[in-house]
C-alpha positions in Angstrom: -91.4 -25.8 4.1 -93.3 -22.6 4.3 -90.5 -20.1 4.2 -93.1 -16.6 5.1 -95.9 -18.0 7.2 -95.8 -20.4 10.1 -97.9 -23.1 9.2 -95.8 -26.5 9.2 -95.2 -28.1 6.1 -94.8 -32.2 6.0 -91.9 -32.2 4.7 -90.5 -30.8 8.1 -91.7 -28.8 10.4 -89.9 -26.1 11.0 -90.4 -22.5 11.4 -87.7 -19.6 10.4 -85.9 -19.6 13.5 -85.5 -23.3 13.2 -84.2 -22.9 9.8 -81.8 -21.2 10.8 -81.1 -23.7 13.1 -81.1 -26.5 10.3 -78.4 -24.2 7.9 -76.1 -24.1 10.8 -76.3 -27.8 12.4 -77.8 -26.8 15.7 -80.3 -28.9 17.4 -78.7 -32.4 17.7 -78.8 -35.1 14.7 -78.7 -33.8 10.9 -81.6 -32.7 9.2 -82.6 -33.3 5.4 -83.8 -29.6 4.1 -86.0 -29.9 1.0 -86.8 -25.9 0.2 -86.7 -23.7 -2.2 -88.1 -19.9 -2.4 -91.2 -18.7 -3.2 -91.9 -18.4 -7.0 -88.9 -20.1 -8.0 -87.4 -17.7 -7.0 -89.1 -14.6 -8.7 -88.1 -11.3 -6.9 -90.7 -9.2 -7.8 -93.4 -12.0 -6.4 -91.6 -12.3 -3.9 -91.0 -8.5 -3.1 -95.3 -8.8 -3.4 -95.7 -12.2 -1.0 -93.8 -10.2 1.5 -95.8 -7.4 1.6 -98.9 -9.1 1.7 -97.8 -12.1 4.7 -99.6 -10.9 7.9 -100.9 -7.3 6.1 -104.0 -6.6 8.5 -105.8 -5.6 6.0 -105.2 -8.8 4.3 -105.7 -11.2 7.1 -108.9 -9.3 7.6 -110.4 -9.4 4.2 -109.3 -13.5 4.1 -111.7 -13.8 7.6 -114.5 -12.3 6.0 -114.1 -14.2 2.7 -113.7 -17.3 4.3 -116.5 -16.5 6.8 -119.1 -16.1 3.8 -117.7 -18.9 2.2 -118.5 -21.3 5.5 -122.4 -19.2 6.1 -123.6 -20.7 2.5 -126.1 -22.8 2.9 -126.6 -23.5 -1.8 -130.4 -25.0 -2.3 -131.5 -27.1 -5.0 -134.2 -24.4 -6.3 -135.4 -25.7 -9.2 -135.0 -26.4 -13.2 -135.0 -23.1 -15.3 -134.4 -22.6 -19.1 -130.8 -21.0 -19.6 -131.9 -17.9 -22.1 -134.5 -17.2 -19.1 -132.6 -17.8 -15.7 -129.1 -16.8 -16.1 -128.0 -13.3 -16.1 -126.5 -11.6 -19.4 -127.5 -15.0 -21.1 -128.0 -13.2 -25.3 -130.3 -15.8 -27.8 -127.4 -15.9 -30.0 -124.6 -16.6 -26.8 -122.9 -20.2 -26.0 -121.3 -20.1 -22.6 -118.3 -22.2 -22.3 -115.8 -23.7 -19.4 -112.7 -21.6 -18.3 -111.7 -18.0 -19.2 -112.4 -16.5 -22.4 -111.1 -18.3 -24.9 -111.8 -17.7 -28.8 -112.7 -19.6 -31.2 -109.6 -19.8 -33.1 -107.9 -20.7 -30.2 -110.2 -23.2 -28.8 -109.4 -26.9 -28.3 -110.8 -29.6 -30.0 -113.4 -30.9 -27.6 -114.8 -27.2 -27.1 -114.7 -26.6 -30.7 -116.8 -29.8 -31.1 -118.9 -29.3 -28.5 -120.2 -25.6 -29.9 -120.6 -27.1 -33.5 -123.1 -29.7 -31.3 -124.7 -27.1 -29.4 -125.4 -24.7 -32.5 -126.6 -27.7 -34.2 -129.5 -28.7 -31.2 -130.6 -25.2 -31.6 -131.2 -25.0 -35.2 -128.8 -22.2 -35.9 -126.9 -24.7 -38.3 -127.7 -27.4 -40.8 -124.3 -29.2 -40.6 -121.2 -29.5 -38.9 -119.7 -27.5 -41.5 -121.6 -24.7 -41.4 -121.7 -24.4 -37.9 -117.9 -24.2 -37.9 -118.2 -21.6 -40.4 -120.2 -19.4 -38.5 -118.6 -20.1 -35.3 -115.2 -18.6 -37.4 -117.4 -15.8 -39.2 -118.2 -14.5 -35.3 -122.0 -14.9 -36.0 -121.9 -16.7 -32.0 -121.4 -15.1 -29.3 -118.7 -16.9 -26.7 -118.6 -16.2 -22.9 -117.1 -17.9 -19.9 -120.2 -19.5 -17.8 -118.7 -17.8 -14.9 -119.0 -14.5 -16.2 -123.3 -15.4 -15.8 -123.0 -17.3 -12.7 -122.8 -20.3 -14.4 -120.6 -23.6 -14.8 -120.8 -26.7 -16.8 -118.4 -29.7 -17.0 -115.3 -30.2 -19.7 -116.0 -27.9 -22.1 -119.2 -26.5 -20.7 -121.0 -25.2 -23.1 -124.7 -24.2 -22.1 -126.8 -22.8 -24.8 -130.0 -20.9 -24.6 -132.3 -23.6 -25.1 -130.5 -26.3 -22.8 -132.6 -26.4 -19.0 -129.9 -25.7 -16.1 -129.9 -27.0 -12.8 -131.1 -23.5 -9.8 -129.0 -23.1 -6.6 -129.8 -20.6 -4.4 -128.2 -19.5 -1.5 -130.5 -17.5 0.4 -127.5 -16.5 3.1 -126.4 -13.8 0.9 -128.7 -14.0 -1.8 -127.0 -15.1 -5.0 -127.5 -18.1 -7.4 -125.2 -20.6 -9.2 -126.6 -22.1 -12.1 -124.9 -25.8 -14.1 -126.7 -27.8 -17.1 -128.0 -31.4 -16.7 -125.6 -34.2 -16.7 -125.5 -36.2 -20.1 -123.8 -39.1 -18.5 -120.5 -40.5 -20.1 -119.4 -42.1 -23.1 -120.0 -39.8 -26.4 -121.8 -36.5 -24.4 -121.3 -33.0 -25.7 -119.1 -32.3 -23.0 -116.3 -33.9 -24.2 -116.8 -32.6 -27.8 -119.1 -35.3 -29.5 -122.1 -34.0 -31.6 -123.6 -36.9 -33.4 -127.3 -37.4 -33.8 -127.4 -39.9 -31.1 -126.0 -36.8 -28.7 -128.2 -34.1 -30.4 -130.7 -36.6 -29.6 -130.4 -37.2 -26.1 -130.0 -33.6 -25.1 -133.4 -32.8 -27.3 -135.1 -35.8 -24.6 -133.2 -33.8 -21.4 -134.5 -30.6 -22.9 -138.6 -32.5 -23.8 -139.2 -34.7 -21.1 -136.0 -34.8 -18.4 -136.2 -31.4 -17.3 -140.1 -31.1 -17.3 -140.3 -33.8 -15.4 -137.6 -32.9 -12.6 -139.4 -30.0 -12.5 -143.0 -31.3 -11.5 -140.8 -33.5 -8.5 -139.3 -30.4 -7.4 -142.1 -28.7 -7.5 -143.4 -31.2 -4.7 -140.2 -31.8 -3.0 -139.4 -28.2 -2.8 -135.6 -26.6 -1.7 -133.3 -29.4 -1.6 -130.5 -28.1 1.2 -126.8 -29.5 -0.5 -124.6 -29.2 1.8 -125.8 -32.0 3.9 -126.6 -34.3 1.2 -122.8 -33.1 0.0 -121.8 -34.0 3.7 -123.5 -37.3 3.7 -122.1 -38.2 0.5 -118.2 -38.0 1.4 -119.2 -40.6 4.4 -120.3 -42.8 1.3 -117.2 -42.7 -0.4 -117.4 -39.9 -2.6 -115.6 -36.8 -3.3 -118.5 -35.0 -5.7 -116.4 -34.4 -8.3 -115.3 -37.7 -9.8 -117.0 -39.8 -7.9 -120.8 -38.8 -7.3 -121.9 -42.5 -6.9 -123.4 -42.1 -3.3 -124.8 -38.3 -4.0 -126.3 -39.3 -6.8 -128.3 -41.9 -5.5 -129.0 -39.6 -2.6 -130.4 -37.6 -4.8 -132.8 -40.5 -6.5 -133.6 -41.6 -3.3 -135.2 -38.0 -2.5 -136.6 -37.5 -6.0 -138.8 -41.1 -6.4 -141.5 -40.4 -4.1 -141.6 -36.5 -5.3 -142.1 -37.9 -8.9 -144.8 -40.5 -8.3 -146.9 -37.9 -6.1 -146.3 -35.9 -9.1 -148.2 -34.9 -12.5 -145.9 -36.3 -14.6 -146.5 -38.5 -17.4 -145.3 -42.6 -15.8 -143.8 -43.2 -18.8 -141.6 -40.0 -18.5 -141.3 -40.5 -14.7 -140.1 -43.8 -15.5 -137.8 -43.0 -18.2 -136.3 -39.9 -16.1 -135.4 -42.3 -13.2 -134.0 -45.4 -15.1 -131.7 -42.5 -16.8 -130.5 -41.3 -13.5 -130.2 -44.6 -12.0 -127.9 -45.4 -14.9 -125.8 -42.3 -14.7 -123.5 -41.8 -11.4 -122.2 -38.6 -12.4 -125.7 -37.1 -12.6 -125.0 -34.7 -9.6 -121.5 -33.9 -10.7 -123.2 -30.6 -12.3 -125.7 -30.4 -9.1 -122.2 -30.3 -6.7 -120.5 -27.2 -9.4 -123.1 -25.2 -9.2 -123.3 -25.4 -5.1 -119.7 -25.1 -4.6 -119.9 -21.8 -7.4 -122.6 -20.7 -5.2 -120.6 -21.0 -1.8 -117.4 -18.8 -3.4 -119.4 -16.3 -5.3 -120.5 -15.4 -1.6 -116.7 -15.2 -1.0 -115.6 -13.3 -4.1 -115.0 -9.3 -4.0 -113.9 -8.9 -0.4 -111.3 -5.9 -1.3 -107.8 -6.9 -0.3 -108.7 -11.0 -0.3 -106.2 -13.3 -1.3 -108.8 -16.6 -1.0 -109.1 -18.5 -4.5 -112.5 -18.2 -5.7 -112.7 -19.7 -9.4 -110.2 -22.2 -11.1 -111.1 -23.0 -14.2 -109.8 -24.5 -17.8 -110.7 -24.0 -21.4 -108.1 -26.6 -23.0 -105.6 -23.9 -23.7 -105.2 -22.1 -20.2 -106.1 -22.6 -17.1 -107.3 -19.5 -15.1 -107.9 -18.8 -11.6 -110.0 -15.7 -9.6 -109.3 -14.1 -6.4 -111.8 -12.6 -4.1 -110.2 -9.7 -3.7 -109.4 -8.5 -7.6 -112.6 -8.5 -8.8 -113.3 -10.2 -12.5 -109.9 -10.7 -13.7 -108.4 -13.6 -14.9 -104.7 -15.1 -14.1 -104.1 -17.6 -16.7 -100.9 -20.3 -17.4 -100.9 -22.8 -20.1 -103.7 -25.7 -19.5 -101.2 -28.6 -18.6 -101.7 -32.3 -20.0 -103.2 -34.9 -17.3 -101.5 -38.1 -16.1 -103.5 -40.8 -15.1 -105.4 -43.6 -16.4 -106.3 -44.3 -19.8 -108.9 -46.1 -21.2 -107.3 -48.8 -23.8 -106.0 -47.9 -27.4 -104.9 -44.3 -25.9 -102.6 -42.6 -24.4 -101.3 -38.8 -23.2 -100.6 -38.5 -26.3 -104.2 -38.1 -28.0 -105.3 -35.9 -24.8 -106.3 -32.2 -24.8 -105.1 -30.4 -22.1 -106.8 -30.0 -18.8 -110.6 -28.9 -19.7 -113.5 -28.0 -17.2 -115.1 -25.9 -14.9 -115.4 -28.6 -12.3 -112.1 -27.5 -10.0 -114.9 -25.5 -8.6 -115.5 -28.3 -6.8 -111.7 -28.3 -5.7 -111.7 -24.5 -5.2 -114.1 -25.3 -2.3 -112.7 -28.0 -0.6 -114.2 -31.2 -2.1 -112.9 -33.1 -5.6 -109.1 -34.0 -4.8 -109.4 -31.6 -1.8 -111.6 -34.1 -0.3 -110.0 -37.8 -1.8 -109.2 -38.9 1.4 -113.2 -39.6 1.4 -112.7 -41.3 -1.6 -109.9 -44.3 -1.6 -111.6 -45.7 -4.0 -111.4 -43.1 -6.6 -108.0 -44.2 -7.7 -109.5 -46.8 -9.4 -110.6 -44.0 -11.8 -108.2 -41.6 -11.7 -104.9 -43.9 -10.8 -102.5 -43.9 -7.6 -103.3 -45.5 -4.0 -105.3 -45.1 -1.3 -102.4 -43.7 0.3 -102.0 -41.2 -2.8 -105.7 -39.8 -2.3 -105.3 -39.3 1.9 -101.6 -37.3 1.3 -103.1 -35.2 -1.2 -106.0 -34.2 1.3 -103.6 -33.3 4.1 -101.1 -31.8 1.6 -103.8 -29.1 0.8 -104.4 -28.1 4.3 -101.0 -26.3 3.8 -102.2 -24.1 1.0 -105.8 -23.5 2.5 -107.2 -20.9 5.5 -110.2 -23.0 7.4 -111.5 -26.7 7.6 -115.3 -26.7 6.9 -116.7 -28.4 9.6 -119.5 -29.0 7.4 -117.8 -31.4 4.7 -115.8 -33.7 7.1 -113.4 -37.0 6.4 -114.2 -39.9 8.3 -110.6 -41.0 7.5 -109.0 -37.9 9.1 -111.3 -38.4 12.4 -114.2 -36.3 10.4 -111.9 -33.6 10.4 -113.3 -30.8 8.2 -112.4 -30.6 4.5 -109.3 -28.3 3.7 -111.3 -25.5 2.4 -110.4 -21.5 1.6 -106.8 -21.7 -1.3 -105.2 -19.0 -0.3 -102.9 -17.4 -3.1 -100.5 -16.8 -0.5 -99.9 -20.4 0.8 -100.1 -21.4 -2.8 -96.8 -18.9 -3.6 -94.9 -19.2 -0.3 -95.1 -23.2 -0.5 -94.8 -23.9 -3.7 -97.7 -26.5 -3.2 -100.1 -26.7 -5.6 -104.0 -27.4 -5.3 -104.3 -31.2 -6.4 -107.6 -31.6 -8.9 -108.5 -34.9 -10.2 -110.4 -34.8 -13.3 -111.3 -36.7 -16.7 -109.5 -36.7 -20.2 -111.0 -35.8 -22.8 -109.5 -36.6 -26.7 -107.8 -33.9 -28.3 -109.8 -34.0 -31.3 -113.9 -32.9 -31.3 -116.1 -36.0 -31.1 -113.8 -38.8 -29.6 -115.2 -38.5 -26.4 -113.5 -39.1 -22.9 -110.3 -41.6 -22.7 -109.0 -41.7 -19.4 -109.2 -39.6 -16.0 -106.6 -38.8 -13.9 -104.8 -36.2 -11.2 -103.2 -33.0 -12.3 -102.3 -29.6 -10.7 -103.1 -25.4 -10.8 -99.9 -23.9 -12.6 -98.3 -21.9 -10.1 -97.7 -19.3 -12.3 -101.6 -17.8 -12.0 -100.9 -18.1 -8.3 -97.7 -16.0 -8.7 -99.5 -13.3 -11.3 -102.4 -13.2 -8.2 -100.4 -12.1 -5.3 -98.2 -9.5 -7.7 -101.6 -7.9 -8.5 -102.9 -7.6 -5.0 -99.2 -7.1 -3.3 -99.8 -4.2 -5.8 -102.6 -2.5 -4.7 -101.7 -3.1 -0.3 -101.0 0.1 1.7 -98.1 -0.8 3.4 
């Protein structure tokens, strides 16, 4: 139970007062009590939760955040190169997933996903020499969020790669996410071999130019209804992008025959997203990153706007303490496993798709998605408790993004650090595995959790910096 705030918990519902009434057998039959305090305990978070739980100020800040979260309306705007669209972006700069990590400490995947990047841009002539300079610091590293950017597993967007434009004219900011590769050996989960360097060289040549010309006829694409329709399909848009995608294909087709692109590449562009159902994994990232960076740097926030994970830690950001990281250890995922593997060869938790949890759709949003568990393991009954588990750990429901299996109730939506502390529940993300070693490839999927401990290090800053 929540043992600060008043929201009811499943486990039982019951309010201070009441628990008093529980510790000293009032109020008829025996009751079960599963609680423990906030933090495990931890004086000094808990010194800061109590401080922050209905501060004004606080409660205030959290309407506003959540009130520009809900007013985004994220666009499909277009197709841009990286070096030319995204902010800060240096010639000689990789952008990776998670908070900054360096190279010495990155994991495998990441480590084999730069090598493959510096490779498709010429910098190196071989793996080995790309490693060497990646040591030597002759690369620059930097966390895609830090340029209003996000990219999948490892993440890694170089100059040259084309990204996917999301604007959200509400407030004015864009998001920004690199094309979908598909699965099997993909840079993203650490592979570089000729047949990925390959690929991404035919995304860079004839992909992107010719998504472009069908944008350039379709014009704006709005994503949150698409997004909406999508979860009535049977998806989540994180690990399952099945229905969105072909949403998506649906509305390209016509755009790309009226178009000047070449047939052939017309025709090769939509056989390869026909045959990829993740292709708007990276489309949903960089709306939900749009969405929360309209949320982020409401002074005295406590709403979760970035979680994130390089294979060593996972990170989170807070609306109302500006760019700074609060980082745990990256844990290991349980879940399913393709054959010939286990937990054992997987790297920790890798990606900067929890942005899609972080606003209320990926395991926030399973109860949409039974069928996911066929990916990511559990039940059907599994995916809808996690749904209503978050709602006690979350501020609004986005009447925009809403369950048919919950009576189209809104998605849970808003993590508030708070919640996150008090309950001790923690945001559910469901995600794919990637080998701990570079060039493996993905080897299962599977459900994991935020490490409360960033959640803890949040509210200590901002119980901090409160006027009592």
């Amino acid at each position: 139970m929540s043992a600060l705030f008043s929201k009811p918990l499943s486990v039982l519902n019951v309010g201070l007062a009441s628990f008093a009434d529980a510790i000293e057998g009032r109020g008829g039959a025996a009751t079960r009590l599963e609680w423990a305090p906030p933090a495990n305990g931890d004086p000094k978070v808990g010194t800061a939760l109590a401080r922050l739980v209905n501060h004004p100020a606080v409660e205030k800040a959290n309407a506003a955040a959540a009130d520009r979260y809900l007013a985004a309306q994220p666009r499909l705007a277009g197709i841009g190169v990286a070096r030319e669209v995204l902010p800060g972006m240096g010639e000689r700069m990789l952008l990776h997933a998670g908070p900054p990590v360096p190279w010495a400490r990155m994991c495998g995947p990441m480590r084999g996903a730069i090598v493959g990047a510096m490779l498709y841009e010429g910098w190196a002539d071989s793996a080995e020499r790309a490693s060497a300079m990646a040591a030597a610091g002759d690369v620059a590293f930097a966390p895609c969020h830090h340029h209003a950017a996000v990219g999948p597993m490892s993440g890694i967007i170089s100059p040259s790669m084309p990204v996917w434009m999301v604007a959200n004219p509400t407030h004015g900011n864009r998001a920004f996410s690199n094309l979908n590769e598909g699965l099997g050996k993909v840079l993203r989960f650490g592979a570089n071999s000729s047949e990925v360097l390959d690929r991404l060289k035919w995304m860079e040549r004839t992909l992107a130019p010719v998504l472009r010309a069908g944008l350039e006829i379709l014009g704006e694409v709005e994503l949150k209804p698409l997004m909406a329709q999508a979860l009535h399909m049977g998806d989540e848009v994180h690990n399952r992008n099945a229905a969105a995608s072909s949403l998506l294909l649906k509305r390209l087709v016509p755009a790309l025959l009226k178009s000047k692109a070449a047939p052939a590449d017309a025709a090769a562009a939509i056989e390869f997203i026909a045959g990829n159902d993740h292709f708007f994994l990276n489309i949903s990232m960089a709306a939900c990153k749009a969405m929360l960076d309209a949320a982020h740097g409401v002074a005295g926030s406590s709403v979760v706007t970035a979680m994130a994970r390089n294979g060593v830690e996972f990170g989170i950001r807070v609306s109302g303490l500006g760019e700074r990281w609060f980082t745990a250890p990256a844990p290991l995922v349980n879940g399913l496993y393709f054959p010939g593997y286990t937990i054992k060869d997987a790297a920790p938790d890798l990606g900067d798709s929890a942005i899609t949890e972080t606003a209320g759709v990926g395991g926030f949003a399973m109860a949409a998605a039974p069928a996911i568990v066929k990916f990511v393991g559990g039940t059907a009954q599994d995916a809808l408790a996690n749904t209503l588990a978050m709602t006690h750990i979350t501020l609004r429901r986005n009447g925009a993004f809403t369950l048919p299996a919950l009576d189209f109730a809104g998605t849970p939506a808003c993590i508030d650090a708070r919640r996150v502390v008090d309950t001790g529940i923690l945001p559910v993300i469901n995600t794919g595995i990637a080998h701990k070693e570079p060039g493996v490839g993905q080897i299962g999927a599977g459900v994991t959790r935020a490490p409360l401990a960033c959640f803890a290090q949040a509210v200590t800053a901002l119980g901090a910096g409160v006027k009592d």
